[in-house]
N, C-alpha and C positions, 0 to 999 in steps of 0.2 A: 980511878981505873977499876979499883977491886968494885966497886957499885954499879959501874957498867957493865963488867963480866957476871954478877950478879944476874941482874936486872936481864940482859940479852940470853944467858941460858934458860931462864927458868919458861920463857915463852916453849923454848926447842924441846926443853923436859918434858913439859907438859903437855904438848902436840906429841911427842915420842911416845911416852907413857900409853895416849889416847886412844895412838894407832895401833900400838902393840897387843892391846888386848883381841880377843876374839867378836870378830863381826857377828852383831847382835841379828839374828832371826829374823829375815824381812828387810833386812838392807843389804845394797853391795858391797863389796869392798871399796870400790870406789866412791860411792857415800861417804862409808867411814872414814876413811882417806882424807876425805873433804872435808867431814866435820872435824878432824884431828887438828888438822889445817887451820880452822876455821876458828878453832877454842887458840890456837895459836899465836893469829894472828889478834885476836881479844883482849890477851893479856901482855900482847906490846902494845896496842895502843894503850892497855891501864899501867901500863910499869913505865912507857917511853924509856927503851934504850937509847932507840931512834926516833927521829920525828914521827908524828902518825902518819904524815901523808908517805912516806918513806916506807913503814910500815902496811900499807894499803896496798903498795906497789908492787911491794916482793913477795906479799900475801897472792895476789892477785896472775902474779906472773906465773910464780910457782905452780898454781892452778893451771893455768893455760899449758906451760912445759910441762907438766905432768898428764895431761889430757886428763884431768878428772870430771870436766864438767860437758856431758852431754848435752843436748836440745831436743826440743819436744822432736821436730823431725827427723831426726838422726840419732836415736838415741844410742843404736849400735849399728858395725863402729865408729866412734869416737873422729871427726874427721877433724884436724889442725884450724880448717879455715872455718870451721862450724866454733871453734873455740873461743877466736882470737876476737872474733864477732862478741859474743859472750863477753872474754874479757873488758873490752871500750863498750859493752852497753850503758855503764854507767854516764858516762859523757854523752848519750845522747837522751839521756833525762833530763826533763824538763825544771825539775825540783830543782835538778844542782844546779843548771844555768841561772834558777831564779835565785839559787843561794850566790852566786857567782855576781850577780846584778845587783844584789843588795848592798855588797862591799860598795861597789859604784856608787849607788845612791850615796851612802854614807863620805865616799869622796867629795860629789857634788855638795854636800851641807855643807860638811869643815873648808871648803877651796872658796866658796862662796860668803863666805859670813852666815849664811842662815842657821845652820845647827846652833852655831854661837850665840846667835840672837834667839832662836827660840829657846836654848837649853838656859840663857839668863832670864828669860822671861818667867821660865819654871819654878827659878832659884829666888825670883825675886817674891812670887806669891805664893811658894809653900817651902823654901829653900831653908827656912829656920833649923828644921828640924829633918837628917838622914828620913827618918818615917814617914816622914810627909812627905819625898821625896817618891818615897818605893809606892806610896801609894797612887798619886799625880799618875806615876804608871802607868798601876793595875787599871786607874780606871781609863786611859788613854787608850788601851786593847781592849777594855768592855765596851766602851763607847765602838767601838770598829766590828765588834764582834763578827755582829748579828749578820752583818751585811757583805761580810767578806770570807768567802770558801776557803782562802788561802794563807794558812798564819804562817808560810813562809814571807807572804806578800804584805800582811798586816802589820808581824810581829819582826821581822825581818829588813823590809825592805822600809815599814815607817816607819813604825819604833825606833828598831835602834840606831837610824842614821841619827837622830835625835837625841838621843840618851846619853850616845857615845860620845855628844860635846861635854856632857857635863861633867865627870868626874876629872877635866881637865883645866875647870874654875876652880877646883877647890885643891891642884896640884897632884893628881892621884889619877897614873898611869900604868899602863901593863907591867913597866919595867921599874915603875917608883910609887910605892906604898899604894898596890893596887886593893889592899883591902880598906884601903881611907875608905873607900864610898864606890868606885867604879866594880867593885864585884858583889857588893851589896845589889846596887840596882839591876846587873845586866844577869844575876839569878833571878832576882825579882821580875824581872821582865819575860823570861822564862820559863818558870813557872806559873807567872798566870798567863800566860797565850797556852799553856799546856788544860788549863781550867778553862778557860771561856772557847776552847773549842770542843769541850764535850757538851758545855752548857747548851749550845744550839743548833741544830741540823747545819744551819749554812754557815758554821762559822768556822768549819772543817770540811775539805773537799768526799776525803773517805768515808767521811760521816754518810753522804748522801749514796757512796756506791757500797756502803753497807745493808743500807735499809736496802735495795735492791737483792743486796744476794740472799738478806732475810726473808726478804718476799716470795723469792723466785726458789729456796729451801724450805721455807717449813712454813711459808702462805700465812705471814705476821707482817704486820705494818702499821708505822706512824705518823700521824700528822706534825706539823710542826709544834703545835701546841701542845700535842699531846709530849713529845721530846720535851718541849719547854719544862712543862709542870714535869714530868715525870725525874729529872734531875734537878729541881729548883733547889731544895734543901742543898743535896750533895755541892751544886755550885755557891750556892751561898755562904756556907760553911767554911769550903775550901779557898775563893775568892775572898771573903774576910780576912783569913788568917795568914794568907803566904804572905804579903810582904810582912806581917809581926813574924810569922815564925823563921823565916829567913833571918831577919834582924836578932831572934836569939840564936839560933844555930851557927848561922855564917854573919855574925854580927858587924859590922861597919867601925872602925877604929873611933871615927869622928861621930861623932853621934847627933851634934847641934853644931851650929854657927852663927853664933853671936853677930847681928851688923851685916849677915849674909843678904839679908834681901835689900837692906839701903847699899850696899856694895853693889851688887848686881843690875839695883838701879842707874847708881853713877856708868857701870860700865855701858847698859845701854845709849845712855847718852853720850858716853864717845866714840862711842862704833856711829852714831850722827844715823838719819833719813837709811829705808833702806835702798841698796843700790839697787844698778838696773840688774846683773848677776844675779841676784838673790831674788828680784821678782820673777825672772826665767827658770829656777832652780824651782819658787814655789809652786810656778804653774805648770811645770813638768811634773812635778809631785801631787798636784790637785788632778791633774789630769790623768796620772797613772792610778789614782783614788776613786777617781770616776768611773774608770772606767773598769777596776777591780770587783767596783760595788755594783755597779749598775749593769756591766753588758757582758755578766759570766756567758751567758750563752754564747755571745758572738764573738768573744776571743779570752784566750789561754789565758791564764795569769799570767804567764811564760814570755807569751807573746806580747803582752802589754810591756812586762820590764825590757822586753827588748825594744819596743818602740820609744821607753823611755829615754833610752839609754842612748841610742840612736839619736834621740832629739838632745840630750846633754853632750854630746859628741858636735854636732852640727853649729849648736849654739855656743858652743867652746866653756859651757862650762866645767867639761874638764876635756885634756886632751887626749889623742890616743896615748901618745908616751906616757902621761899619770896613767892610763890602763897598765899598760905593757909594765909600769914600776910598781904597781900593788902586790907585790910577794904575798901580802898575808890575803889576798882571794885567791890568787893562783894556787896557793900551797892547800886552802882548802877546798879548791874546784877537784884538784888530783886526788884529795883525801876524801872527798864524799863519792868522787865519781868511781875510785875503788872498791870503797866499800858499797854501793848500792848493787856491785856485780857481785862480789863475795857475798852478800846478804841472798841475791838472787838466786846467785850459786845452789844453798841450802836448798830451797826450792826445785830447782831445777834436777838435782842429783835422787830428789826424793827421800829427804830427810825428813822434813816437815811434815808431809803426810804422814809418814809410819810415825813421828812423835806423837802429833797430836793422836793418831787412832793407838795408838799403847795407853796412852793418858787417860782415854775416855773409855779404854777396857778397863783400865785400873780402878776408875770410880763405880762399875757395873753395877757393885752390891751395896752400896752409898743409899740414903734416904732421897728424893728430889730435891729438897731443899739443899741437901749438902753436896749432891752431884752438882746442881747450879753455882754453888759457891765452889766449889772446887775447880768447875770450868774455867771460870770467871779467873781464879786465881792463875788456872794454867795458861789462860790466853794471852794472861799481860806479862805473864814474867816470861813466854816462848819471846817476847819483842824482843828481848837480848840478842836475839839472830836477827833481827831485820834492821832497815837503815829506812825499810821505807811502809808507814801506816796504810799506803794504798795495796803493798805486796803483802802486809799481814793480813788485810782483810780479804784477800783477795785467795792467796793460800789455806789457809786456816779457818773464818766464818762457817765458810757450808760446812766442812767438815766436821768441827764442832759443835752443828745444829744439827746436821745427817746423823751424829751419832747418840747425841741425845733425844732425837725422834725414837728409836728404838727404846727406849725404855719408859715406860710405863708410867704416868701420875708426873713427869717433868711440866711444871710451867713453861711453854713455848717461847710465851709471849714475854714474861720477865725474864729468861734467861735471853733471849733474842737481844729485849735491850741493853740487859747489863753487858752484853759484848761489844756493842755497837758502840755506844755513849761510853765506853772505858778506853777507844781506841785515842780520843784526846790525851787523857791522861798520862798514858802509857808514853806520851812522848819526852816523860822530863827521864825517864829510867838510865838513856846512855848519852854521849857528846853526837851520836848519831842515829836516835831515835826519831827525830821527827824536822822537818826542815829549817826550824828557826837552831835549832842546836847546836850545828857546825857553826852560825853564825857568832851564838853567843861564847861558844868554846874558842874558835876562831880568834876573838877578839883579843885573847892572851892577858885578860882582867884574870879569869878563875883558872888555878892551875890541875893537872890533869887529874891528878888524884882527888883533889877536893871534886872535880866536876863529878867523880865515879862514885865518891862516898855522898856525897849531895843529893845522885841520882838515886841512889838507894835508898838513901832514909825520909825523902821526900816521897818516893817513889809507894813506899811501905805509910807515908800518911796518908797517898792521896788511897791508896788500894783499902786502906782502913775503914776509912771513912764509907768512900763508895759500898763498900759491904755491908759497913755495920749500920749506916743512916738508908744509902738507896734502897737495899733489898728490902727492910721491913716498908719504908714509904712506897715504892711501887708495886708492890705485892697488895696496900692498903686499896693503892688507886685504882688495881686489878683486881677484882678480887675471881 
């Protein structure tokens, strides 16, 4: 009890503390209010007195009952139903539905036998060894990369219905010795969908409506190739080492498995031929691949997992009731769909703007070099406020390149990129930075505070690296 009373005030302290001080030069009061709010509702979700999605809720409502968050068309006054809108904007984002759909899929694998059989398939040709495992992975999402805009769809909706069979061969569940193995890989998995979508234009959606605001700001552009080559190191480096560095940091209890792949074999063979179930589950799942990869233009990602899902429904391989009984996508549809209105909120109230332009006055008398890295540094660690990399780039890009236009001898063109190609990155920093997140937070393998302190120390290699290897090599390729 005294740990919960703990844990529940110090969110209200620190929202009280926030609000009490005096309104900073250039924001409202109701900004402030918001962001009080806002830091708030941040450190319930890292302390969990309550659930987060619970958390999200009363963050969320709070805001609405308080009229703090205006709209572009109404900005005063403040009108209730201009709010309320506001607050359920998050449920009608696409990302959470597809975070929402992904639980699904991963239904369909485990109902059907397939996740089973593929996840012993894994086990049996590189199942020796935890490492070999995390890598099987990484490279299961670099194989998909290139080809898929959407690492909710890639890293989410294929991945881990897949991955989330395995830590269940080898007895290692959310709620029973989840660090055997099952929170080794589903960081692993992760972190690199967080690398192989900065690795390449189409291997992240924002990616591509970044090069546009770069375009249409400060009249910089690049080809696919040129993206390619111009991060090749930084991704190579970083792609190498996450599942090792993972295995030291958040290391896996079990390390080997002696007899695992002749095990895994016997088990295929008594799971016998595959059924008819599991060949309808795979071509619901090749077909929702297909159509991910091949016909972005002519439907959503969104919209394909909803035809999926539609087709697993129809086909019975799972039912509405297994919908209606998946507590852990419901709890995360509520918990992303609040936060992606509280993230917008920020936005909305005009926070973000006056941040970022205080940020980019502060570096005024900086070298270019070191305004550029300083950017760079502020852009990704501002993602702490967002829930979503399309409203980072979207908020913050031009303004960050508007204001580096004004000064003098700035690299356009490498600062341009370093923002753009860091926006993958930047998705491993919170449980709700980027849309595979929720899923693997979701999962209840990695617990909250590890997700937070993971976030961060990962978060500080991937930022390292990108600095200290990207900037000299694309500066070489630029000169």
């Amino acid at each position: 009890m005294k740990s919960f009373s703990v844990k529940a005030a110090l969110p209200l302290i620190l929202g009280l503390l926030i609000w009490m001080l005096p309104v900073p030069e250039g924001l409202t009061a109701n900004a402030w209010t918001y962001f009080a709010l806002f830091i708030g509702v941040v450190t319930a979700l890292i302390l969990e007195p309550i659930p987060a999605a619970a958390s999200g809720f009363i963050g969320v409502t709070l805001a609405a009952a308080l009229l703090l968050v205006p709209t572009a068309a109404a900005p005063a006054p403040i009108k209730s139903g201009d709010v309320i809108k506001w607050a359920l904007s998050g449920f009608s984002n696409g990302t959470v539905w597809l975070i929402f759909i992904a639980f699904m899929f991963a239904m369909g694998y485990d109902k059907t036998g397939l996740g089973r059989r593929i996840a012993l398939g894994l086990v049996k040709r590189m199942g020796k060894k935890t490492l070999g495992l995390g890598y099987a992975v990484a490279f299961a999402d670099l194989a998909l990369a290139p080809f898929m805009p959407s690492n909710t769809a890639r890293s989410g909706g294929t991945i881990f219905p897949v991955i989330k069979n395995i830590p269940a061969l080898y007895d290692s569940g959310p709620d029973k010795e989840p660090r055997k193995i099952g929170a080794y890989l589903m960081w692993t998995a992760l972190a690199t969908t967080c690398v192989t979508s900065s690795m390449f234009i189409t291997a992240l959606a924002p990616n591509l409506l970044a090069l546009q605001l770069a375009e249409k700001t400060a009249k910089v552009t690049f080809t696919w190739m040129e993206w390619c080559i111009g991060f090749l190191p930084v991704g190579l480096i970083l792609f190498l080492i996450v599942p090792y560095l993972t295995y030291l940091i958040y290391p896996p209890t079990m390390k080997e498995s002696a007899g695992a792949a002749k095990w895994a074999g016997e088990e295929l063979e008594k799971m016998g031929p595959v059924s008819s179930k599991e060949w309808t589950m795979l071509a619901t799942a090749l077909g929702a691949l297909t159509l991910w990869i091949g016909f972005t233009e002519q439907f959503d990602a969104t919209t394909v997992a909803m035809m999926a899902l539609a087709a697993m429904l129809l086909t019975k391989v799972i039912t509405w009731d297994d919908l209606l009984a998946n507590k852990q996508a419901w709890n995360v549809l509520v918990w992303f769909g609040t936060l992606v209105a509280l993230a917008d909120g920020l936005n909305k109230v005009g926070f973000l703007k006056w941040f970022a332009a205080k940020a980019a006055a502060a570096m005024a008398g900086f070298t270019p070099l070191a305004l550029v890295i300083g950017l760079v540094v502020v852009f990704f660690l501002c993602h702490y406020m967002f829930a979503s990399l399309t409203a980072h780039a979207t908020a913050l890009l031009p303004v960050f390149l508007a204001s580096a236009m004004n000064v003098p001898g700035v690299p356009m063109k490498t600062l341009a990129f370093l923002l753009c190609a860091s926006l993958g990155l930047m998705g491993i920093i919170t449980p709700f930075a980027t849309g595979p997140s929720p899923i693997y937070f979701g999962s209840g393998f990695i617990k909250p505070k590890d997700f937070w302190i993971l976030g961060f120390v990962f978060g500080l290699v991937f930022l390292g690296v990108f600095l200290g290897v990207g900037v000299p090599w694309f500066r070489m390729m630029n000169p």
